[in-house]
Jmol script that loads the backbone (N, CA, C; Angstrom):
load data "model"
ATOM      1  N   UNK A   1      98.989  80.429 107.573  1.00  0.00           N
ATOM      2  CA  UNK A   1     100.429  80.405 107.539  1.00  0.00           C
ATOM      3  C   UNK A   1     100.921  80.281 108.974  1.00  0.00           C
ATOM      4  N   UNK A   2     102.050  79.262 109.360  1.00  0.00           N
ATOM      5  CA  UNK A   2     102.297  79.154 110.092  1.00  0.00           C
ATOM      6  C   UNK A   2     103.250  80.121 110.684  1.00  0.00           C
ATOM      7  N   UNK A   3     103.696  80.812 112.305  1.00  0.00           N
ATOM      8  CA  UNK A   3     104.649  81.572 112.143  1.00  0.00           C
ATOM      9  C   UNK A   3     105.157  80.689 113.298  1.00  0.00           C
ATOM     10  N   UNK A   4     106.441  80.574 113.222  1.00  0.00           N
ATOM     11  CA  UNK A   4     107.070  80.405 114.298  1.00  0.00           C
ATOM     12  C   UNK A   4     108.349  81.114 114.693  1.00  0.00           C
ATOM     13  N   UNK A   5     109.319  80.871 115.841  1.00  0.00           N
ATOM     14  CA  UNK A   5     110.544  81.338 116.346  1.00  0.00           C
ATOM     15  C   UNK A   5     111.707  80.718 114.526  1.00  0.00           C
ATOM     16  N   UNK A   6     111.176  79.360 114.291  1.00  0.00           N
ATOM     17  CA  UNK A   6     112.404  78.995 113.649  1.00  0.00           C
ATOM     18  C   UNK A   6     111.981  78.699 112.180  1.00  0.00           C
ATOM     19  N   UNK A   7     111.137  79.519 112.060  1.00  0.00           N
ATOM     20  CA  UNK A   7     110.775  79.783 110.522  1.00  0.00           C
ATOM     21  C   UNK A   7     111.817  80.890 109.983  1.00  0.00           C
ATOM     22  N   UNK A   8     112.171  80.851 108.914  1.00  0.00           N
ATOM     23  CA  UNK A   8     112.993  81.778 107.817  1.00  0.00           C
ATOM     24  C   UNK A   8     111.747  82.787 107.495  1.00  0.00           C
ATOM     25  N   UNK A   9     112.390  84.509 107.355  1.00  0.00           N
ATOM     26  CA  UNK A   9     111.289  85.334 106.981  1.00  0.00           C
ATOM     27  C   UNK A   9     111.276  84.787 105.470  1.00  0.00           C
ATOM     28  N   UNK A  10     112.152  84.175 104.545  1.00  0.00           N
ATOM     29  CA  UNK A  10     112.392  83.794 103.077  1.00  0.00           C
ATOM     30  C   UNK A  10     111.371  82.548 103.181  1.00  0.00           C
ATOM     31  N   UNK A  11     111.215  81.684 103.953  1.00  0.00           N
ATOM     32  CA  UNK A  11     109.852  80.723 103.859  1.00  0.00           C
ATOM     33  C   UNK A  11     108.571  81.808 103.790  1.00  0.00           C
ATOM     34  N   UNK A  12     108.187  82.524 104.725  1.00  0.00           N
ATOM     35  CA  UNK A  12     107.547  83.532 104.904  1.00  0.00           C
ATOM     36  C   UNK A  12     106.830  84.212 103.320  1.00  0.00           C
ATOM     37  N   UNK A  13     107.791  84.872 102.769  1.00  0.00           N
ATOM     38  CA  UNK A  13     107.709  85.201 101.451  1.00  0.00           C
ATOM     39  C   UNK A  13     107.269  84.058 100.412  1.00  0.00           C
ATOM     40  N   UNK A  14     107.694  83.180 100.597  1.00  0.00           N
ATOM     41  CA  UNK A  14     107.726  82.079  99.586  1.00  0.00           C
ATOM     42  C   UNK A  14     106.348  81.869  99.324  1.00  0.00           C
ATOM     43  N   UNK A  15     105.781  81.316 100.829  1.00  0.00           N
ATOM     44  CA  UNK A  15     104.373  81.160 100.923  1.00  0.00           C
ATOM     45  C   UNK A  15     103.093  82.164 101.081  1.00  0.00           C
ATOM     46  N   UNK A  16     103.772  83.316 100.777  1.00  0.00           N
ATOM     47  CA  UNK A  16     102.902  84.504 100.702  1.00  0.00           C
ATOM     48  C   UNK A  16     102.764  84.068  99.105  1.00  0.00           C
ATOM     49  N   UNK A  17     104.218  84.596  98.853  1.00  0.00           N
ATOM     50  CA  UNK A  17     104.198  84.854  97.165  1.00  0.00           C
ATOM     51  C   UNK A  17     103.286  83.432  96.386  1.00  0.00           C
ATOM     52  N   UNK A  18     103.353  82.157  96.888  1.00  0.00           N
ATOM     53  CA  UNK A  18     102.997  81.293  96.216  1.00  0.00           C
ATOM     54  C   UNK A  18     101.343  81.694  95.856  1.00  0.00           C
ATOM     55  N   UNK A  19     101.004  82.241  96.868  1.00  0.00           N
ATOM     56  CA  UNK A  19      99.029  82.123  97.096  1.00  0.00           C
ATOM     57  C   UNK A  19      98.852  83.835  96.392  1.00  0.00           C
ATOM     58  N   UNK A  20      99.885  84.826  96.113  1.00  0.00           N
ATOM     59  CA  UNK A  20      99.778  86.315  95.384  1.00  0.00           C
ATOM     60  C   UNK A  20     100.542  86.162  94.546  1.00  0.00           C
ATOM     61  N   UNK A  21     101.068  85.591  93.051  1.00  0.00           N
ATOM     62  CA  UNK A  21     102.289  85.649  92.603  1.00  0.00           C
ATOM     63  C   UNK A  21     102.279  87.145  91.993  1.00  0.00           C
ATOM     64  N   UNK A  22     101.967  87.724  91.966  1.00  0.00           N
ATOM     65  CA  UNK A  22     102.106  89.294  91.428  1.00  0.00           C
ATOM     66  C   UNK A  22     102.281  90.253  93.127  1.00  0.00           C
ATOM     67  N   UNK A  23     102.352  89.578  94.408  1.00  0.00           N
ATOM     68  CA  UNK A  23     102.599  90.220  95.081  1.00  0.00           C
ATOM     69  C   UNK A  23     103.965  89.652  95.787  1.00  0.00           C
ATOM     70  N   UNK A  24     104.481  90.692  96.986  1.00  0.00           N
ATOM     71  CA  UNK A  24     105.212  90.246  97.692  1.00  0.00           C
ATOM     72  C   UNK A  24     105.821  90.460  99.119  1.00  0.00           C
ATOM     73  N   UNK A  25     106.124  89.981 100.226  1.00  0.00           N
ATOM     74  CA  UNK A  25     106.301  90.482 101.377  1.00  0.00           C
ATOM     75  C   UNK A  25     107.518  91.098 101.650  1.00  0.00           C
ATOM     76  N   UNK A  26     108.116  92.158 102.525  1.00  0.00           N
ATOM     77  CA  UNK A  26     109.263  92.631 102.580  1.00  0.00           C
ATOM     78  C   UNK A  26     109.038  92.674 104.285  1.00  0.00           C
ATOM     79  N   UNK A  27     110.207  92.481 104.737  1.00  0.00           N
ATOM     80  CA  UNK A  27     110.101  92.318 106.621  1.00  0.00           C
ATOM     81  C   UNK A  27     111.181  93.466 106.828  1.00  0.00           C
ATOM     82  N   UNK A  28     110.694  95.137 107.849  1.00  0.00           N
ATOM     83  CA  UNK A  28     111.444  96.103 108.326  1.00  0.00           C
ATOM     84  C   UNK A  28     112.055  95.634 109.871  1.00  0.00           C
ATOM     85  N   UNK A  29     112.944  96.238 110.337  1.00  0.00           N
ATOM     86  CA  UNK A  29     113.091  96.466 111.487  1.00  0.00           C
ATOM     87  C   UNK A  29     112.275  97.658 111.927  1.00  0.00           C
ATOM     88  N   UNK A  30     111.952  98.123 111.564  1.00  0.00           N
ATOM     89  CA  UNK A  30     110.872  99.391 112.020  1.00  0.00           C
ATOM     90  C   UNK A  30     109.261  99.403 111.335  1.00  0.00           C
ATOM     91  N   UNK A  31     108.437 100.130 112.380  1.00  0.00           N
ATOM     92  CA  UNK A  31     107.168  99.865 110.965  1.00  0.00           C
ATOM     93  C   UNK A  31     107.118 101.348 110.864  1.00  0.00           C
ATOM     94  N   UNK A  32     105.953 101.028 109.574  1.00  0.00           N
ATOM     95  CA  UNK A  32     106.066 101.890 108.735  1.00  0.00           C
ATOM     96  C   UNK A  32     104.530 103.187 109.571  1.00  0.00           C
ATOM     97  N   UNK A  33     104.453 104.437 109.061  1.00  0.00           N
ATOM     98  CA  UNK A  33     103.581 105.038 109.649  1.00  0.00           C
ATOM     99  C   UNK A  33     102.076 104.623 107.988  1.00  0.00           C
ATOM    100  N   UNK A  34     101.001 104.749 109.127  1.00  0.00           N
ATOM    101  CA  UNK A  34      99.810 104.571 108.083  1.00  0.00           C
ATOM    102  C   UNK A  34      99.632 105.454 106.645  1.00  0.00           C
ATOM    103  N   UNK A  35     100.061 104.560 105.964  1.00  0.00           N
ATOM    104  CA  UNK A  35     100.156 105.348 104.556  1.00  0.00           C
ATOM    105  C   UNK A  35     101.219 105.558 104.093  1.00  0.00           C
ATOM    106  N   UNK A  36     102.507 105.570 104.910  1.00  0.00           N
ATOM    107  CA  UNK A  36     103.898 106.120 104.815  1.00  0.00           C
ATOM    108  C   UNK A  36     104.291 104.872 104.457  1.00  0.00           C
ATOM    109  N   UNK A  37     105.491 104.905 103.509  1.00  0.00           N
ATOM    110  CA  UNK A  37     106.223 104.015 103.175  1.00  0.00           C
ATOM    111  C   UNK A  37     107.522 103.367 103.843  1.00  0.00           C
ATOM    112  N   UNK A  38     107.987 102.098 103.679  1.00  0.00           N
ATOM    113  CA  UNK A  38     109.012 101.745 104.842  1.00  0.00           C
ATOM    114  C   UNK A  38     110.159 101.796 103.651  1.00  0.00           C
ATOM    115  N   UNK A  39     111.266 102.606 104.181  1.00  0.00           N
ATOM    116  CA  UNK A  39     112.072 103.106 103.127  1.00  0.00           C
ATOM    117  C   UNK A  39     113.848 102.903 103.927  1.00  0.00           C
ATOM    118  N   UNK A  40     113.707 102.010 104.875  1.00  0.00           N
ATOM    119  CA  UNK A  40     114.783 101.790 105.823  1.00  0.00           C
ATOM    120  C   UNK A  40     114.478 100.696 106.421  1.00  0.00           C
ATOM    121  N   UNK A  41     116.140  99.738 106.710  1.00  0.00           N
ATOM    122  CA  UNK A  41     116.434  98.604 107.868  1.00  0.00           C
ATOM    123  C   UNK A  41     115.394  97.224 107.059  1.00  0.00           C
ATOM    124  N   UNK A  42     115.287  97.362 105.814  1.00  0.00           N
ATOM    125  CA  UNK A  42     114.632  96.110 105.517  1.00  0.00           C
ATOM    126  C   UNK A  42     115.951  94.610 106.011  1.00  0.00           C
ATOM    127  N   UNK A  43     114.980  94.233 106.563  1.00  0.00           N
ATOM    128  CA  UNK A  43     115.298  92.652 107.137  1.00  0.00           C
ATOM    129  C   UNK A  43     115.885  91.522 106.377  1.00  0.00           C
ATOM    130  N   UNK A  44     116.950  90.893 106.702  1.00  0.00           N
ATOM    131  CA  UNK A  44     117.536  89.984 105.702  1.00  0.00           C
ATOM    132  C   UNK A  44     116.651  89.019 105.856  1.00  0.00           C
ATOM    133  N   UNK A  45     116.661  88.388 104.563  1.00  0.00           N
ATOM    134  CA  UNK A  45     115.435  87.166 104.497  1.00  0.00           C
ATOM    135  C   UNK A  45     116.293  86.013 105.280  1.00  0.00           C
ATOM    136  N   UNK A  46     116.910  85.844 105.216  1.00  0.00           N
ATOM    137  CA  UNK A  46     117.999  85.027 105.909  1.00  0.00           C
ATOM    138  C   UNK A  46     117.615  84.479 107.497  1.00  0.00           C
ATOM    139  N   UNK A  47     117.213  85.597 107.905  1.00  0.00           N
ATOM    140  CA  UNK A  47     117.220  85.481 109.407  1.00  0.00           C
ATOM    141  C   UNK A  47     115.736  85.083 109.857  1.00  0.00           C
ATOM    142  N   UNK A  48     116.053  84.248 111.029  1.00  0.00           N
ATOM    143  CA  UNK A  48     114.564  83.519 111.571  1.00  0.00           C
ATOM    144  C   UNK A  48     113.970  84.320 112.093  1.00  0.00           C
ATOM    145  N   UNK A  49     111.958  84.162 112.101  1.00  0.00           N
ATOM    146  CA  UNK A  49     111.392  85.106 112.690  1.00  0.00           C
ATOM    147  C   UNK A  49     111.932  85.640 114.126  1.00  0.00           C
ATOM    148  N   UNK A  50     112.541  84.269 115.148  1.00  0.00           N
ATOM    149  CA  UNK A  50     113.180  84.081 116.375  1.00  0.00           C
ATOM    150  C   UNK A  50     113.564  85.513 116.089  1.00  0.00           C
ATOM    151  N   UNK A  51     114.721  85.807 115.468  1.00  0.00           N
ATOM    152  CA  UNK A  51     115.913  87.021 115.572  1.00  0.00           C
ATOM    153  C   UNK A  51     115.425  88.204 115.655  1.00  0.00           C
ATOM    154  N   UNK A  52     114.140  88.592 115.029  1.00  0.00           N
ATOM    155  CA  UNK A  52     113.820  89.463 114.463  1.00  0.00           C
ATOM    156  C   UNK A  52     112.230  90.259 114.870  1.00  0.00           C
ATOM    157  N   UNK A  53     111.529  89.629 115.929  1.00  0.00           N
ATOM    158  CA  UNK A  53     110.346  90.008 116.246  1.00  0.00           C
ATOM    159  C   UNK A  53     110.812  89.915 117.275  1.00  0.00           C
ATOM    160  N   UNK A  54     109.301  90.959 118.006  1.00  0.00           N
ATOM    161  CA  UNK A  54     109.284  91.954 119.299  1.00  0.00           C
ATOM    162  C   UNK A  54     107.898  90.582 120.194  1.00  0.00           C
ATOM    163  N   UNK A  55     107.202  89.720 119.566  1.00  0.00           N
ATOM    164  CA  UNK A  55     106.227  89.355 120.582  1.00  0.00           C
ATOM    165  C   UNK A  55     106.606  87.835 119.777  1.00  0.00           C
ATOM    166  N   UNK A  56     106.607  86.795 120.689  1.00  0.00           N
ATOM    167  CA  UNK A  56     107.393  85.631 120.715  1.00  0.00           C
ATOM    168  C   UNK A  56     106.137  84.497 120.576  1.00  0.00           C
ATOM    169  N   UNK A  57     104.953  84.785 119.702  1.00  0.00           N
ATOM    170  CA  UNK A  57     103.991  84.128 120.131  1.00  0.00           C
ATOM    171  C   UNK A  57     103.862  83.051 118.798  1.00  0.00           C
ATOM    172  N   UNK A  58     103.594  81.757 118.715  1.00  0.00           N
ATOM    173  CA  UNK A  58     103.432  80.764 117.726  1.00  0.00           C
ATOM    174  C   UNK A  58     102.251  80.677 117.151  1.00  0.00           C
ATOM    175  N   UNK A  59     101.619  80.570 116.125  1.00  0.00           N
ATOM    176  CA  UNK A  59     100.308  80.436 115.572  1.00  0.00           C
ATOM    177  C   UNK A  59     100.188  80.488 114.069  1.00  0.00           C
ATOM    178  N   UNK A  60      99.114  80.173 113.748  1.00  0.00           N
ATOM    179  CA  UNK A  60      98.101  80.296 112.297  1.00  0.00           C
ATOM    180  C   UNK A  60      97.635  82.109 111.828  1.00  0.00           C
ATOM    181  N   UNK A  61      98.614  82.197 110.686  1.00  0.00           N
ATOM    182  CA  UNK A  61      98.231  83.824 110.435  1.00  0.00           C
ATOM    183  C   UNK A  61      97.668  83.438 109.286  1.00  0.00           C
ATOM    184  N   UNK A  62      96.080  83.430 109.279  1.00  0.00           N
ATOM    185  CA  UNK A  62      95.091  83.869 108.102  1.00  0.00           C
ATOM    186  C   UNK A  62      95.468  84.850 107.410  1.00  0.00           C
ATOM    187  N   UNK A  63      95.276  84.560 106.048  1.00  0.00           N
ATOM    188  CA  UNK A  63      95.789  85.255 105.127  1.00  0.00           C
ATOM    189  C   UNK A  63      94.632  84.771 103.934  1.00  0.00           C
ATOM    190  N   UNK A  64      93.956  85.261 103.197  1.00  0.00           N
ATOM    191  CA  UNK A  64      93.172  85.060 101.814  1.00  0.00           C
ATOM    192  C   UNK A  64      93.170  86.019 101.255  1.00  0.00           C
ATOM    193  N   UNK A  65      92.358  86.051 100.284  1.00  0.00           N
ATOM    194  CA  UNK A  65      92.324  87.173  99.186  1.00  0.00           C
ATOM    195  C   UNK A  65      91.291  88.199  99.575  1.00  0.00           C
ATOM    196  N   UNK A  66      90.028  88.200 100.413  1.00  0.00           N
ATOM    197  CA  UNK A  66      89.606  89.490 100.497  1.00  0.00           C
ATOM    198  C   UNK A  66      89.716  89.656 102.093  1.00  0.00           C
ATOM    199  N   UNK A  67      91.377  89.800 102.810  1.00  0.00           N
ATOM    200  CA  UNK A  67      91.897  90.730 103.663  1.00  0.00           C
ATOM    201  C   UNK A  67      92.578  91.758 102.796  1.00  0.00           C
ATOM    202  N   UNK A  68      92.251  92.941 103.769  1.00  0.00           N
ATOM    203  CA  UNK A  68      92.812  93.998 103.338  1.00  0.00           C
ATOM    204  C   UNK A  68      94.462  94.057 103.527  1.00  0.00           C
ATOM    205  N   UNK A  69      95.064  94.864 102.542  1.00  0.00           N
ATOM    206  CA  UNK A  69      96.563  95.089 102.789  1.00  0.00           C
ATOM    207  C   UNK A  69      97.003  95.376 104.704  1.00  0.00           C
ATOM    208  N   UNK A  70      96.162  96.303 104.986  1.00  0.00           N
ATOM    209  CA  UNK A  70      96.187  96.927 106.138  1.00  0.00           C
ATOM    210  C   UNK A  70      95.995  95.878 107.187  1.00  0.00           C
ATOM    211  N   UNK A  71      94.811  95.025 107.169  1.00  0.00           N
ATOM    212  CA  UNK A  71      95.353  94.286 107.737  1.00  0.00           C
ATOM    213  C   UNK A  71      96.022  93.192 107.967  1.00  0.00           C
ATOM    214  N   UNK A  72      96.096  93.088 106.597  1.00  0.00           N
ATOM    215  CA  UNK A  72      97.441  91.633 106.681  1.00  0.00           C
ATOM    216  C   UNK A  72      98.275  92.604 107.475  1.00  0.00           C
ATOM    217  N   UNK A  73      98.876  93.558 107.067  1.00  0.00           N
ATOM    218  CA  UNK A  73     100.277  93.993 107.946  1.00  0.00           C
ATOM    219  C   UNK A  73     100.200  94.640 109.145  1.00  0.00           C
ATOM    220  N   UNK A  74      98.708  94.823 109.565  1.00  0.00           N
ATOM    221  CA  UNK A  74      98.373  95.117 111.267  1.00  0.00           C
ATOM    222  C   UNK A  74      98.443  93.914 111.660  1.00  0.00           C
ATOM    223  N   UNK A  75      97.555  92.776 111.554  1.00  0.00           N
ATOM    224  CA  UNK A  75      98.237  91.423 111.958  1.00  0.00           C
ATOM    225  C   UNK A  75      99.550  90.624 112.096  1.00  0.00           C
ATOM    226  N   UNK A  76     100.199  91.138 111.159  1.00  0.00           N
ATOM    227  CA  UNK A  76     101.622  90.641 111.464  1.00  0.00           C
ATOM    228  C   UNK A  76     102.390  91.425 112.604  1.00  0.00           C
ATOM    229  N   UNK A  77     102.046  92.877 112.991  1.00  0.00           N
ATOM    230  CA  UNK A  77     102.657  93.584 114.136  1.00  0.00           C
ATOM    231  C   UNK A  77     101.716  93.393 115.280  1.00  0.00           C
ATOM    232  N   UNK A  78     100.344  93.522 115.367  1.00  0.00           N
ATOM    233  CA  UNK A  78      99.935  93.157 116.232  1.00  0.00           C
ATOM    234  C   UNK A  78     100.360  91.551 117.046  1.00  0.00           C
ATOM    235  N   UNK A  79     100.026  90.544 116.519  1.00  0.00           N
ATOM    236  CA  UNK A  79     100.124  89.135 116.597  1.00  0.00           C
ATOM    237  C   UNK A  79     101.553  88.780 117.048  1.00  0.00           C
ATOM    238  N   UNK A  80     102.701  89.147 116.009  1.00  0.00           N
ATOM    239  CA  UNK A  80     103.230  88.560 115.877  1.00  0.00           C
ATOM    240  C   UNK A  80     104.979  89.206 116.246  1.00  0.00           C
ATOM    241  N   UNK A  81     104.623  90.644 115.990  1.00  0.00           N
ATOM    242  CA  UNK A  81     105.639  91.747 116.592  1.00  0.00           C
ATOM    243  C   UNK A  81     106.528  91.874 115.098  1.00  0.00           C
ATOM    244  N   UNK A  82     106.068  91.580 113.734  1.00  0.00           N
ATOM    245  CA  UNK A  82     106.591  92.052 112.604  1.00  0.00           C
ATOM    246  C   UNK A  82     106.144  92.833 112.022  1.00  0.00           C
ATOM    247  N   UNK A  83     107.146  93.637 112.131  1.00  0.00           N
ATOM    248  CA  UNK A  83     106.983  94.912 110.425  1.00  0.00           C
ATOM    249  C   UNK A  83     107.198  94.200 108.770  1.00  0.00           C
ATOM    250  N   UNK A  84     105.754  94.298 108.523  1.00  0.00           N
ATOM    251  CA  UNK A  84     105.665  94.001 107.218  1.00  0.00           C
ATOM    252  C   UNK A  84     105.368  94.939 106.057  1.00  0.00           C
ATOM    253  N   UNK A  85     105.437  94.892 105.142  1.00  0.00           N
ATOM    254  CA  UNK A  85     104.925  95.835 103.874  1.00  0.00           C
ATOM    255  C   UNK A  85     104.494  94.866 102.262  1.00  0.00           C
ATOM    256  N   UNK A  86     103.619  95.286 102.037  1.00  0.00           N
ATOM    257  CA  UNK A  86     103.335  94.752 100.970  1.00  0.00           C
ATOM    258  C   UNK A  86     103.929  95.287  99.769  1.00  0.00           C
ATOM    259  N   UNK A  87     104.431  94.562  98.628  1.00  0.00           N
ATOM    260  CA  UNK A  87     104.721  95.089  97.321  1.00  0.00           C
ATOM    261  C   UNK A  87     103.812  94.869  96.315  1.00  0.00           C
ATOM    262  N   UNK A  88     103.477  95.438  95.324  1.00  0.00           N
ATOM    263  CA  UNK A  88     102.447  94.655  94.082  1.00  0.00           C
ATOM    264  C   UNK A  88     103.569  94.843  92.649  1.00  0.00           C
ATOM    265  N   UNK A  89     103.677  93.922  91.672  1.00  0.00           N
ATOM    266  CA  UNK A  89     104.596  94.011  91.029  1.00  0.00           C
ATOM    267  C   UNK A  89     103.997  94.754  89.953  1.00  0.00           C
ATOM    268  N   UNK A  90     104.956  95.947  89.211  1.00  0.00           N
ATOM    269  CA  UNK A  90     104.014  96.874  88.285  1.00  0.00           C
ATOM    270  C   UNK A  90     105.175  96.804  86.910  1.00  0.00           C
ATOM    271  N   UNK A  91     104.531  95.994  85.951  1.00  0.00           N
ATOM    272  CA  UNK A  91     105.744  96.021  84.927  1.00  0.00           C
ATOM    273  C   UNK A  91     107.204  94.899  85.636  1.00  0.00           C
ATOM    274  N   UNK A  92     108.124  95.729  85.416  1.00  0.00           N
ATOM    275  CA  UNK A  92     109.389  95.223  85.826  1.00  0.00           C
ATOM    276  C   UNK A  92     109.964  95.433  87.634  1.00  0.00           C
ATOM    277  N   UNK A  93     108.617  96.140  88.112  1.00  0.00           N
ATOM    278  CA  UNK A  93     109.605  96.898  89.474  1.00  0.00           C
ATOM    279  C   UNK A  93     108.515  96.294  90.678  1.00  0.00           C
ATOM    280  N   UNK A  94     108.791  96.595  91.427  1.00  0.00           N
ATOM    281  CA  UNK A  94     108.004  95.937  92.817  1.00  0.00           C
ATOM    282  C   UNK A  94     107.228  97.670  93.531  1.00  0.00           C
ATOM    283  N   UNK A  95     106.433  97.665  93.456  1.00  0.00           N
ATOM    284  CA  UNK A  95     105.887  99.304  94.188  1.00  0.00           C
ATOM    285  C   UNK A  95     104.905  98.635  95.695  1.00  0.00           C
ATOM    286  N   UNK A  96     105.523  99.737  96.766  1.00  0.00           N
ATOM    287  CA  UNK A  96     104.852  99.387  97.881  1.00  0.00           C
ATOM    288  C   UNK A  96     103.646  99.845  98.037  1.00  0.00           C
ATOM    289  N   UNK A  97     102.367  99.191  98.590  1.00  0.00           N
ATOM    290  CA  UNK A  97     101.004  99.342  98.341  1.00  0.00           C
ATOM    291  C   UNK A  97     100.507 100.459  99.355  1.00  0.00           C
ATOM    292  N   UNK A  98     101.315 101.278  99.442  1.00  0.00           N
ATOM    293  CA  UNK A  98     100.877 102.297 100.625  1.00  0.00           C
ATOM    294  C   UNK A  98      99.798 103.268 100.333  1.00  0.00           C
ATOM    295  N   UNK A  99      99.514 103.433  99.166  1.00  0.00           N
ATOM    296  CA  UNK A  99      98.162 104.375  98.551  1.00  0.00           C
ATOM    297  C   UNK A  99      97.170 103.416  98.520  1.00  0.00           C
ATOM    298  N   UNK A 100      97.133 101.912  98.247  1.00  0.00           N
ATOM    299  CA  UNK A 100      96.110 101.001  98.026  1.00  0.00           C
ATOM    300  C   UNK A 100      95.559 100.266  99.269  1.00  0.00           C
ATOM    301  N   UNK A 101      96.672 100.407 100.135  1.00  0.00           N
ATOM    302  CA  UNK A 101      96.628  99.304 101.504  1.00  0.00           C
ATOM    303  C   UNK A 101      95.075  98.973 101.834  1.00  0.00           C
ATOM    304  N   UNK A 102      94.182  99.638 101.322  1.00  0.00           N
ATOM    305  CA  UNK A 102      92.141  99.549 101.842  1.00  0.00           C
ATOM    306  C   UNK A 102      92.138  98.244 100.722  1.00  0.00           C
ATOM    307  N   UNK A 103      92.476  98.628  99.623  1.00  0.00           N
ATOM    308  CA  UNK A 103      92.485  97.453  99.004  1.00  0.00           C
ATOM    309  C   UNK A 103      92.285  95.935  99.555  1.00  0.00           C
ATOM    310  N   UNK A 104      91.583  94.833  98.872  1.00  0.00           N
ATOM    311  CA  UNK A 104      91.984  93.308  99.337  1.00  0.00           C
ATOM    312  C   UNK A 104      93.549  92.857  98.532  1.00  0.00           C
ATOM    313  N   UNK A 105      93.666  91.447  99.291  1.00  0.00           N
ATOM    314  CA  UNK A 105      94.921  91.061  98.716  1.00  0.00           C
ATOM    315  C   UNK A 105      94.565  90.945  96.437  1.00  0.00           C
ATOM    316  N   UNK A 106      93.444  90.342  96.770  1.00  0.00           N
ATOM    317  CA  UNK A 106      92.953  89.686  95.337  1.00  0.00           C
ATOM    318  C   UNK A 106      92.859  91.138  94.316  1.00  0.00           C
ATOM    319  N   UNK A 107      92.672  92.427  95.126  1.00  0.00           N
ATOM    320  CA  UNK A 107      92.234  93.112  94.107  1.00  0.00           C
ATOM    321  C   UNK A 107      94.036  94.054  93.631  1.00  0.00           C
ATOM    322  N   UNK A 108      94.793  93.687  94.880  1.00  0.00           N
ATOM    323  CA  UNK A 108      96.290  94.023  94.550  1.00  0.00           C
ATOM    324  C   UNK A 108      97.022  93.184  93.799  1.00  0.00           C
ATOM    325  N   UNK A 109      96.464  91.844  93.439  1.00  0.00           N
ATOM    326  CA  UNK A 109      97.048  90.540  92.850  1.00  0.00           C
ATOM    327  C   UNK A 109      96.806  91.000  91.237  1.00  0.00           C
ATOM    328  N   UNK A 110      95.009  90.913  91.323  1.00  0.00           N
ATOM    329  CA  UNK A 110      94.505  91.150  89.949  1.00  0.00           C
ATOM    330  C   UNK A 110      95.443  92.568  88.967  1.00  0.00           C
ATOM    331  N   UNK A 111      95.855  93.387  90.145  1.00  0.00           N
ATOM    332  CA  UNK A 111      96.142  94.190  89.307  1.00  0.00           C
ATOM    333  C   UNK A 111      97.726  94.010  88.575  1.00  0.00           C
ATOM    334  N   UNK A 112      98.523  93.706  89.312  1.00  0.00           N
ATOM    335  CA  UNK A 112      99.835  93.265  89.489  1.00  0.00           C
ATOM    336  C   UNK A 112      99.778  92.365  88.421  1.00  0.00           C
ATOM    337  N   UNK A 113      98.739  91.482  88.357  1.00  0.00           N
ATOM    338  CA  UNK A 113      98.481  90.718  86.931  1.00  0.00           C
ATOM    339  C   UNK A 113      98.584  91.293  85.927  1.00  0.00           C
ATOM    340  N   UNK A 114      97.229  92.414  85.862  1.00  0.00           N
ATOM    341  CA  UNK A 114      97.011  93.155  84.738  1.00  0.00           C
ATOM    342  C   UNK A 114      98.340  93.485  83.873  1.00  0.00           C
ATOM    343  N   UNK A 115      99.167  94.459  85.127  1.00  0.00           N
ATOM    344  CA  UNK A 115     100.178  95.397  84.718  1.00  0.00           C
ATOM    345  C   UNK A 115     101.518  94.430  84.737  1.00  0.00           C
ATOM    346  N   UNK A 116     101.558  93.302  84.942  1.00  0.00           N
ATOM    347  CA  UNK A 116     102.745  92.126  84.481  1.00  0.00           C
ATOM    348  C   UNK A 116     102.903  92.292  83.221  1.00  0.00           C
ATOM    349  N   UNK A 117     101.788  92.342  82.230  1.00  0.00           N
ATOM    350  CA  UNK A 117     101.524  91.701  81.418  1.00  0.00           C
ATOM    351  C   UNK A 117     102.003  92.069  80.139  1.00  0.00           C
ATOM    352  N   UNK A 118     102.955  92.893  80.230  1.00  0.00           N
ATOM    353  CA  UNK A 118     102.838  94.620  79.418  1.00  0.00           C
ATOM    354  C   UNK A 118     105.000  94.315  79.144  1.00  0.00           C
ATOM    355  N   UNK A 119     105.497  93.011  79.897  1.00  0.00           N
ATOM    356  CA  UNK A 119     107.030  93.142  80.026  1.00  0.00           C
ATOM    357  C   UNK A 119     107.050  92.153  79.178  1.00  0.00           C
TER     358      UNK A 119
END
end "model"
wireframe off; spacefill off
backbone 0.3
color backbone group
């Protein structure tokens, strides 16, 4: 995934969500503590990465199915200076993966599948 200054965090999502459709990205102004949930200052999708990150750097953010939650969203603050959080969709509601984050993406997808399936 490409990140740049004049990418939309809503492209961002799009192309997360396309490759997890049972998952999803949410962008904080603050990050979250390990394990703790980000429960404030979520980021309008609206606004370009430009507006909204702390390290101004352009590149290719690897992303597949057996990275862990943890570090997809250490990579996005390390790399890239974004607070990210993962959601997995459970039923009707979006729950943040903060108990699962060891988890891979595929095994937060599969489940989000499972438990879709049930609405």
């Amino acid at each position: 995934m490409l990140i740049t200054d004049e990418k939309k965090i809503s492209e961002i999502q799009t192309e997360f969500h396309a490759k997890f459709p049972y998952l999803k990205l949410e962008f904080y102004s603050q990050p979250h503590t390990e394990g703790g949930i980000s429960a404030h200052n979520m980021l309008d999708a609206g606004k370009t990465v430009g507006e909204v990150r702390t390290i101004h750097q352009e590149g290719n953010l690897s992303i597949n199915g057996n990275l862990k939650v943890s570090t997809l969203e250490s990579n996005f603050k390390e790399m890239y200076g974004l607070n990210v959080q993962v959601f997995r969709r459970s039923r009707k509601i979006w729950l943040q993966t903060t108990a699962t984050d060891e988890w891979t993406l595929a095994e937060q997808n599969r489940l989000g599948e499972e438990t879709g399936l049930y609405d």
